[in-house]
C-alpha positions in Angstrom: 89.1 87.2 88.0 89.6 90.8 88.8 86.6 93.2 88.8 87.2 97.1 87.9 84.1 99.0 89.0 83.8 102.6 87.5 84.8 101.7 84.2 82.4 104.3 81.7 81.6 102.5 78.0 82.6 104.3 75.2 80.0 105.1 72.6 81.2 103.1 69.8 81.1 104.9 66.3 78.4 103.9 63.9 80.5 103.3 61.0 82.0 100.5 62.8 79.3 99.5 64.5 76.8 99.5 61.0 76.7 96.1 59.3 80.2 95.0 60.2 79.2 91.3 60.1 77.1 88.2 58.1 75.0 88.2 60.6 73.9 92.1 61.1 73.7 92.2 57.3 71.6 89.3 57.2 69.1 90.5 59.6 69.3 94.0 58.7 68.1 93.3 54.8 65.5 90.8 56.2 64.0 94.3 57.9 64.4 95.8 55.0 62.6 93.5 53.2 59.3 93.4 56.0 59.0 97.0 57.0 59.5 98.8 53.3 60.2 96.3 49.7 57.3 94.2 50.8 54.4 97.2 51.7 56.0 98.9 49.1 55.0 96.3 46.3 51.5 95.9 48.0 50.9 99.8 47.6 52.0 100.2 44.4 49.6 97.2 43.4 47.0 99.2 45.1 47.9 102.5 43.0 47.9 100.6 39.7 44.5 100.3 39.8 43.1 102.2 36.9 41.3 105.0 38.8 44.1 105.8 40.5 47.1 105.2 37.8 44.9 108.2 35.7 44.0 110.3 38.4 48.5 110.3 39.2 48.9 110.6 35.4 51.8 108.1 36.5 53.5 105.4 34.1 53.1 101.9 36.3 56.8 100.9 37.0 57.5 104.6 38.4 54.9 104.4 41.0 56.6 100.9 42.2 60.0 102.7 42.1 58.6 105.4 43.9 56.8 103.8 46.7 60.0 101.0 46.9 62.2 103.9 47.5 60.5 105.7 49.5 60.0 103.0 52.0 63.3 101.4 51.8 64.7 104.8 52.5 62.3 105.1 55.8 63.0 102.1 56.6 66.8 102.2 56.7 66.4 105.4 58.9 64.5 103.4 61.3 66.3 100.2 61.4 70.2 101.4 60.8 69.7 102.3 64.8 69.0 98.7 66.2 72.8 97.4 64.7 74.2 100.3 67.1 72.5 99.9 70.0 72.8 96.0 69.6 76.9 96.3 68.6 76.6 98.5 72.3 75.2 95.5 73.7 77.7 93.3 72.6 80.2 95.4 73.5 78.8 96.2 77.3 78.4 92.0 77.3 81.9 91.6 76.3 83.3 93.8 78.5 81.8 92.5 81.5 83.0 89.2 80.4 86.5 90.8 80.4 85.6 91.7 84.0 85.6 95.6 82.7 82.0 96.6 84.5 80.8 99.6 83.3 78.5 102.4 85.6 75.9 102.8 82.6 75.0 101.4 79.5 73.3 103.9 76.7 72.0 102.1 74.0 70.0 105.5 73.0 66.3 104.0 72.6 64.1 105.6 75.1 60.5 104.2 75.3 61.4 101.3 72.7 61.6 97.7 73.2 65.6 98.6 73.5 65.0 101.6 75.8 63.2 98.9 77.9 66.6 96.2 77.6 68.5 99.3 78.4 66.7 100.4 81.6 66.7 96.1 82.6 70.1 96.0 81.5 71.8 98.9 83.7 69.6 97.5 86.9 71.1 94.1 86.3 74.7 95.4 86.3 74.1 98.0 89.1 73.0 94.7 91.4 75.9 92.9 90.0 78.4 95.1 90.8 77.0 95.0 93.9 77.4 91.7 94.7 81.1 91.5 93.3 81.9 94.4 95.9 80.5 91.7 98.1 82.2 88.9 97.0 85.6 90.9 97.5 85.2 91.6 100.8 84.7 88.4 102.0 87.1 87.4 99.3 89.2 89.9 101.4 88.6 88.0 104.8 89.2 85.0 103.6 92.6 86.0 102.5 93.4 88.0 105.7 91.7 84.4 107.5 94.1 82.5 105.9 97.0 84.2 106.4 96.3 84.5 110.1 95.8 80.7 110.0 99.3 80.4 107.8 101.1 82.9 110.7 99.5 80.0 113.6 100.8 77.3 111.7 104.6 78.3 111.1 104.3 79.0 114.9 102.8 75.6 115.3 105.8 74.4 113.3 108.5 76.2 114.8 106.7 76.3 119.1 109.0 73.1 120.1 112.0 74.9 118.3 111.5 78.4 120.5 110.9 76.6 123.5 114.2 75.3 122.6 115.9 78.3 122.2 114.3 79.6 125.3 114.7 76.5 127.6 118.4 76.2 127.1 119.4 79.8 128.1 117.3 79.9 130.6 118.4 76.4 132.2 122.3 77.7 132.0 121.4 81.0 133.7 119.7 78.8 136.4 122.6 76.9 136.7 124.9 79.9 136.4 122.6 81.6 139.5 122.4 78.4 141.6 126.3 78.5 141.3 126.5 82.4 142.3 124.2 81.9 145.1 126.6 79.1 146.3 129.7 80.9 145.7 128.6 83.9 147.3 127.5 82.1 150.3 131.3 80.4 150.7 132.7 84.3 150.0 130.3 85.9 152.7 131.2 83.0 155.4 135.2 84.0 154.5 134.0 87.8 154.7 132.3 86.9 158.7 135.5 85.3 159.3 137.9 88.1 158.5 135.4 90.4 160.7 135.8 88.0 163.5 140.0 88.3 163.2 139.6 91.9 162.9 137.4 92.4 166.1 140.0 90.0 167.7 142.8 92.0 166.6 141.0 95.4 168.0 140.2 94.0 171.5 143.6 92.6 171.9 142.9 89.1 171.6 144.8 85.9 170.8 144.6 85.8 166.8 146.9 83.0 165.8 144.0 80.1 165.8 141.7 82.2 163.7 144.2 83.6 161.5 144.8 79.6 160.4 141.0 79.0 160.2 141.1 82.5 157.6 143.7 81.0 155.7 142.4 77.4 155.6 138.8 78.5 154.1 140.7 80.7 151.5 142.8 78.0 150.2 139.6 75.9 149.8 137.6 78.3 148.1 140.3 79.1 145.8 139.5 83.0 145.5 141.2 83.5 141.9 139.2 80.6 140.7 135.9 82.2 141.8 136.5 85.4 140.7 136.9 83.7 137.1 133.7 81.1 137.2 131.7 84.3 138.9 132.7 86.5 136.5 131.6 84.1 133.2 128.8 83.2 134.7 126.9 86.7 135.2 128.0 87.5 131.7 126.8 84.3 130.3 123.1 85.2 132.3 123.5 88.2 130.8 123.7 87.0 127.4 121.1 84.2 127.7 118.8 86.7 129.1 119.1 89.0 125.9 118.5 85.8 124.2 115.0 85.1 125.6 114.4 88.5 125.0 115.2 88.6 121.7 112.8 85.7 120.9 110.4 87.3 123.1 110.6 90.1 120.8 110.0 88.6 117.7 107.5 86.5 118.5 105.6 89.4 119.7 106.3 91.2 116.4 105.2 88.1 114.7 101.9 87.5 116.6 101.1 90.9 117.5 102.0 93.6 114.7 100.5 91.8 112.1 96.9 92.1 113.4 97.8 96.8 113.3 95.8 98.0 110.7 98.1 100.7 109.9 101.4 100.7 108.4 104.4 101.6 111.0 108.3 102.7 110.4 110.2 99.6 110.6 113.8 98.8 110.6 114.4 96.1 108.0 117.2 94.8 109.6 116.0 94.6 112.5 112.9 92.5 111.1 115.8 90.1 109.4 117.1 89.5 113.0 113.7 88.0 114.3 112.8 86.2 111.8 116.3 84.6 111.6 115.4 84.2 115.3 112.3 82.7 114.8 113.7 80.4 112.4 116.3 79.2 114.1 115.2 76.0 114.9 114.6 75.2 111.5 118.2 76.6 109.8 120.9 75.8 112.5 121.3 72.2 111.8 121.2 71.9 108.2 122.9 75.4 107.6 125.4 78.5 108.0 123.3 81.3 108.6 125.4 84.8 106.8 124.1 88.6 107.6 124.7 91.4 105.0 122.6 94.0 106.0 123.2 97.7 105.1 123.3 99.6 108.5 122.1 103.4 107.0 119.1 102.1 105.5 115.8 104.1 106.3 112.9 103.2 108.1 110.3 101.8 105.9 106.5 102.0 106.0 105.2 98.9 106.8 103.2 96.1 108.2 105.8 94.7 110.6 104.3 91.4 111.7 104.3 90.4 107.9 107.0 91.2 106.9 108.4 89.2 109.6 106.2 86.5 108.6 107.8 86.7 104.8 111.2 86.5 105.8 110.4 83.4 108.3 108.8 81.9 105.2 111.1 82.1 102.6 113.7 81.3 105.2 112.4 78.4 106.0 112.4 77.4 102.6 115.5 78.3 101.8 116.7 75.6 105.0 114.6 73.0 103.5 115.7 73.4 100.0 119.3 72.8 102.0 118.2 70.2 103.4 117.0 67.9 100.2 120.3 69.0 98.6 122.2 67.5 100.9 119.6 64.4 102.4 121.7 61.6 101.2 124.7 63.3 103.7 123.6 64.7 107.1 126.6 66.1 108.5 126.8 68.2 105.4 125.4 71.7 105.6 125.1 74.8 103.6 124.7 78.5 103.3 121.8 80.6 103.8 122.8 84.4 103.5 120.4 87.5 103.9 121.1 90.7 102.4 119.0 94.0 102.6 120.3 97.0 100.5 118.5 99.7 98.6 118.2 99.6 94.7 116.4 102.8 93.0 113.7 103.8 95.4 113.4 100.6 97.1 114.4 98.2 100.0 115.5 95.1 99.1 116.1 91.8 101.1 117.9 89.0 99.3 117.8 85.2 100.7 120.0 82.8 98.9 120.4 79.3 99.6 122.7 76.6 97.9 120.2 74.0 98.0 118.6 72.3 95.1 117.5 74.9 92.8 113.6 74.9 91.2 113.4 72.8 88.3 112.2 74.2 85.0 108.6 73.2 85.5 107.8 74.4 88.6 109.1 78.0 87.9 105.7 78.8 86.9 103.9 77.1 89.6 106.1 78.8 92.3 103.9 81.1 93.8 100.5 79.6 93.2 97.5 78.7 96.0 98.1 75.1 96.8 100.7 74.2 95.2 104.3 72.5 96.7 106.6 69.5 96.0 107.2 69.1 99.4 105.8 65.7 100.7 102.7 65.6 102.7 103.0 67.2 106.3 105.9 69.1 105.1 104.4 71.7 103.2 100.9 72.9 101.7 101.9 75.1 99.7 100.6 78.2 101.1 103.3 80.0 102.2 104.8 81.3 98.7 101.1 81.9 97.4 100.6 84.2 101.1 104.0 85.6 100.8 103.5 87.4 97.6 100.2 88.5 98.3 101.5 90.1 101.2 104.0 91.9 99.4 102.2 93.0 96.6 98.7 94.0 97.6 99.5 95.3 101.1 103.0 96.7 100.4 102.5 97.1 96.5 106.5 95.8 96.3 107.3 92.8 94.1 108.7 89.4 94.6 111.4 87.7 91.9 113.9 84.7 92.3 116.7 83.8 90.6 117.9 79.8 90.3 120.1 77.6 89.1 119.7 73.4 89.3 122.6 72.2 91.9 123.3 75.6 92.9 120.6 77.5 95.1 118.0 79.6 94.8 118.2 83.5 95.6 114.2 85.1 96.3 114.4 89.4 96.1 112.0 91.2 97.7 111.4 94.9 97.2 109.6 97.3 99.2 109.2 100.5 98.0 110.0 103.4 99.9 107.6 105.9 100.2 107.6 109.9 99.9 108.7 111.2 103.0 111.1 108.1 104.1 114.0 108.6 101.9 116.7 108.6 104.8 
């Protein structure tokens, strides 16, 4: 339940307040009836007395009306306040039961029983709100505890897929390197042996033997051929080394930029890349990954590591929804595309997917705490519930999907762009 502190009651009329149901009317004529019809019949039994009935001069049913009246008039005064301040108690108790808390309650009965319920009253809410402020700051922790726990677990998930993704480039550029190192050591031993026909040649020596030993090494070596291997290999290093980087990268902004407590400027796109990085593991062998990113998009304010950590989700997703759609045929595969543009004052990143599609009944569920229909050990339904609390209370953006059974599922988040960013 959500708590607003600083909410001030307003002072309800009296003419709504006065009598306005059974109940109020019931105990407000029982009042009557004690504190003025009641003393008023026993005076007027007093004053009928025949000493005083001459001494007034007084017939006897207009000293009853008289003292009746009277009372029942002081008497109203005096009671038509307690229905207020009680309809202000309802009201105070109702709103707090709304979760509306307000800083005071004035109920308007100094040094009464109700001045007393007043003063008791605003000291119970003052160390109630007190304890709610409490409750949502560990109610905070817990949700910034639990998302660091979700962020260790989807790296749990995906570890023995990035030491994939880093083990393979790496092992080629160690095989590309051992076969450099090789190569140039054959080149370097035909480079010693040219030196030793040109010294030859310079001091007048015989040069025919060597010149067959230069020739013999350079046929085996096969020059042209090494210039081409040589050539492929240092640029496939090159790219497997910008590889490892690249998922060096993203896993740092993963791990590390989440735990900033400040918002940075962020190129969206280049958050889509490592999290489609990250991912890759889970995505590559069920799907087509597409990119449609909008290259003159601003930077955005934001916390980087989680917005990483929502695209990785919901990409993940979108690979397993893939994969059910297609479980009863493994070499099919399907189509996840990711698309950032801006709409209105916002950045948006699409994911579609053409996997299964939510069913009609689950639409609701979607994003709550808990909640999947993934089978045990595949999902604990944390990551939608995490992902849209990171997008709406940290970023104040909004998350929406858009499905259709048999045909995929497209998830839109907006983040909106704020004064001062508008590129």
């Amino acid at each position: 339940m959500l708590i607003r502190e600083g909410t001030i009651m307003k002072k309800p009329s009296l003419g709504k307040l006065s009598l306005s149901s059974k109940g109020a009317r019931y105990h407000f004529a029982v009042g009557i009836m004690l504190t003025s019809v009641i003393p008023a019949l026993i005076i007027a039994s007093f004053l009928m007395n025949e000493p005083w009935r001459k001494n007034l001069g007084l017939p006897a049913f207009i000293l009853v009306g008289a003292c009746t009246a009277l009372l029942v008039i002081l008497g109203y005064a005096i009671l038509r306040r307690y229905p207020a301040a009680i309809a202000r108690l309802q009201t105070c108790l109702e709103n707090v039961t709304r979760g509306d808390m307000p800083d005071t309650v004035k109920l308007e009965h100094a040094g009464t029983d109700i001045g007393s319920i007043e003063i008791s009253l605003n000291r119970i809410l003052s160390e109630l709100k007190g304890r709610i402020r409490s409750i949502n700051e560990e109610k905070d922790h817990l949700e910034t505890a639990l998302c660091q726990g979700q962020k260790l677990k989807v790296m749990g998930t995906m570890a023995a897929g990035i030491v994939h993704e880093i083990s393979t480039p790496v092992q080629f550029v160690g095989d590309n390197m051992l076969f450099i190192s090789k190569a140039s050591q054959d080149i370097l031993k035909l480079g010693d042996m040219y030196m030793g026909v040109l010294n030859s040649s310079q001091a007048g020596g015989e040069l025919s033997g060597k010149t067959d030993e230069v020739e013999a090494m350079q046929k085996k070596l096969d020059l042209p051929f090494l210039r081409k291997e040589m050539s492929e290999a240092i640029q496939q290093s090159r790219e497997g080394l910008e590889q490892v980087a690249l998922i060096v990268r993203a896993m740092h902004d993963f791990v590390y930029m989440g735990t900033e407590s400040g918002k940075t400027p962020t190129d969206i796109n280049e958050t889509i890349d490592h999290a489609v990085t990250l991912a890759r593991n889970k995505w590559k062998y069920v799907a087509e990954m597409k990119l449609a990113l909008d290259q003159e998009l601003p930077l955005i304010s934001c916390h980087r590591g989680d917005i990483t950590q929502i695209l990785v989700n919901l990409i993940a997703n979108a690979a397993d929804a893939i994969s059910d759609a297609n479980k009863d045929d493994s070499q099919q595969t399907g189509t996840i595309t990711v698309k950032s543009c801006r709409e209105n004052n916002c950045i948006q990143v699409r994911i579609t997917d053409t996997g299964t599609g939510i069913p009609e009944e689950v639409k609701p569920k979607v994003f709550e705490q808990f909640f999947t229909t993934k089978v045990a050990g595949r999902g604990s339904g944390q990551g939608l519930a995490i992902t849209r609390s990171l997008i709406t209370k940290k970023h104040k953006g909004t998350i929406e999907f858009d499905t259709e059974i048999g045909k995929g599922t497209t998830f839109t988040v907006s983040i909106p762009i704020e004064p001062g960013q508008q590129g």
